[in-house]
PATI-608095 format. One record per residue: x, y, z of N, C-alpha, C in turn. Coordinates in steps of 0.2 Angstrom, whole numbers, plus 5000, padded with zeros to 4 digits. Last residue first. Layout:
REM PATI-608095
XYZXYZXYZ;...
END
This chain:
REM PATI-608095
475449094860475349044856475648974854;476449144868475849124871475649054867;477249214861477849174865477149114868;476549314858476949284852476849224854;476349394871475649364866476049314863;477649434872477349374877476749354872;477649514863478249454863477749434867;476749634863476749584861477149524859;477249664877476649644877476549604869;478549714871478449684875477849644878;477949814863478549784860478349694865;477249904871476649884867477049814866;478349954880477849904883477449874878;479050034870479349964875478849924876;478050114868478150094862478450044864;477850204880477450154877477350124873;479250244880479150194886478450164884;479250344870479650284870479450234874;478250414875477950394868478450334866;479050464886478350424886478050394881;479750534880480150474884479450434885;479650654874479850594870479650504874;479650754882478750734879478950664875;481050744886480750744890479850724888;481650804873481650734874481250704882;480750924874480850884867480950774871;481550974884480850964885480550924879;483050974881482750944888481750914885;482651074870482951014867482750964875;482251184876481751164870482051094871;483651214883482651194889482451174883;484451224873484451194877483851144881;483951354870484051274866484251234870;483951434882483351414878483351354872;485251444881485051414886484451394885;485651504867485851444869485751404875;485151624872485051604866485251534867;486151644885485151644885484851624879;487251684877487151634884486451604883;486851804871486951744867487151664871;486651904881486051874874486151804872;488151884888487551854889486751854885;488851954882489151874881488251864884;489052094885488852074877488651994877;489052064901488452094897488352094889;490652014902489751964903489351994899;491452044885491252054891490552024892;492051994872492452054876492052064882;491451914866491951864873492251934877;490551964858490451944863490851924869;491251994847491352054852490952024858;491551874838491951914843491851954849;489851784842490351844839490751854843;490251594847489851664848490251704845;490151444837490451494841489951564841;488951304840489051374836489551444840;487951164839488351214845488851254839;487651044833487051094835487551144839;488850974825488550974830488051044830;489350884810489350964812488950924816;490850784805490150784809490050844810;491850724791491650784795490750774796;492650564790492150624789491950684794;493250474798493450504792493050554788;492750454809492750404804492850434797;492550604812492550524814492550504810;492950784815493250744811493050664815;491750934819492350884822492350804815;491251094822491351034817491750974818;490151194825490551144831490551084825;489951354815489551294819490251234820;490051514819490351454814490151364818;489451684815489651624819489851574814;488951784810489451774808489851714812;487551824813488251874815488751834812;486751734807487051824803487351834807;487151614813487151634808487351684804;486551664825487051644824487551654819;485251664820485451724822486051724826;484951544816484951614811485451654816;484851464828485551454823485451504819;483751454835484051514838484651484833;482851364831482651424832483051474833;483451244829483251304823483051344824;484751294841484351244836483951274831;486451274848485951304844485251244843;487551314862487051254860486451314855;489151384858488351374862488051354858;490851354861490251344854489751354860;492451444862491851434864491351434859;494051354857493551424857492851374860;495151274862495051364867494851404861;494651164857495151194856495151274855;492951194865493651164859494151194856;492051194874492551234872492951164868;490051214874490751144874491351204872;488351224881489151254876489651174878;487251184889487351214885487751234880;486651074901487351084897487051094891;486251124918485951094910486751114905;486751134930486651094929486351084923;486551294928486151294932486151224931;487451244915487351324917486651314922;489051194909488251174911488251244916;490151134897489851184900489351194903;491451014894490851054892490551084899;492951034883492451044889491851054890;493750914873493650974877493250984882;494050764876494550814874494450884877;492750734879493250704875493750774872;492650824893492250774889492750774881;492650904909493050874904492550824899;491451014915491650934915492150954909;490951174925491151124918491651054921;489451274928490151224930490251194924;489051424932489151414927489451344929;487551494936488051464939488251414934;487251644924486851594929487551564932;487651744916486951704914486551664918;488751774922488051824921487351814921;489751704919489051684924488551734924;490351704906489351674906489251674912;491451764908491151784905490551764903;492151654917491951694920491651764915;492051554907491651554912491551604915;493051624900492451614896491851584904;494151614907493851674907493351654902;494251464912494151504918494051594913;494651424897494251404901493951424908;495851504897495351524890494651484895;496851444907496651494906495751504903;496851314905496351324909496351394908;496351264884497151274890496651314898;495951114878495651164881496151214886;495751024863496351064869495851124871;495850884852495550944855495950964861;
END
């Protein structure tokens, strides 16, 4: 994967619309964090936004294409989806679909956010019973 800076400085400068736009390097391509949450990734200078099943239809019928990459010899498909063409033509067509993938985003945060306590009482139960085990 290849991100050239250009393509990278004019897709950012096509989502700030949406908000403060920063990007990291990340295996190869880049990704894309939009008020500090990471929503999109550039590959090989195209632009994918974070889907889920609430917002993948509607990707879908425009015509998008989902973030597919090659491991271990297989094709992995990722939750993130190129946006329509006509969206890269300017902020205000780009930003529906910024906001579209900003709320999968917040969904997927808050998901793993009501997770972490049903994880951390699952550790302690784990734990509580080794020591009982360890008692007898």
């Amino acid at each position: 994967m290849s991100v050239g800076a250009d393509f990278r400085e004019f897709v950012v400068d096509q989502l700030r619309a949406a908000g403060t736009v920063t990007w990291r390097p990340m295996f190869g391509g880049v990704g894309l964090y939009l008020d500090g949450l990471f929503f999109a990734l550039i590959a090989d200078d195209r632009l994918f936004l974070k889907v889920d099943p609430q917002s993948q239809e509607a990707f879908a019928v425009a015509g998008c294409e989902p973030f597919v990459y090659q491991a271990a010899g297989r094709a992995t498909t990722m939750g993130y989806w190129t946006v329509p063409a006509e969206a890269m033509e300017s902020p205000a067509m780009m930003q529906p679909w910024a906001r579209l993938a900003l709320a999968a985003a917040l969904r997927a945060r808050a998901a793993k956010a009501s997770a972490a306590p049903r994880k951390a009482r699952a550790v302690r139960a784990q734990t509580q019973a080794g020591k009982a085990a360890r008692r007898k």
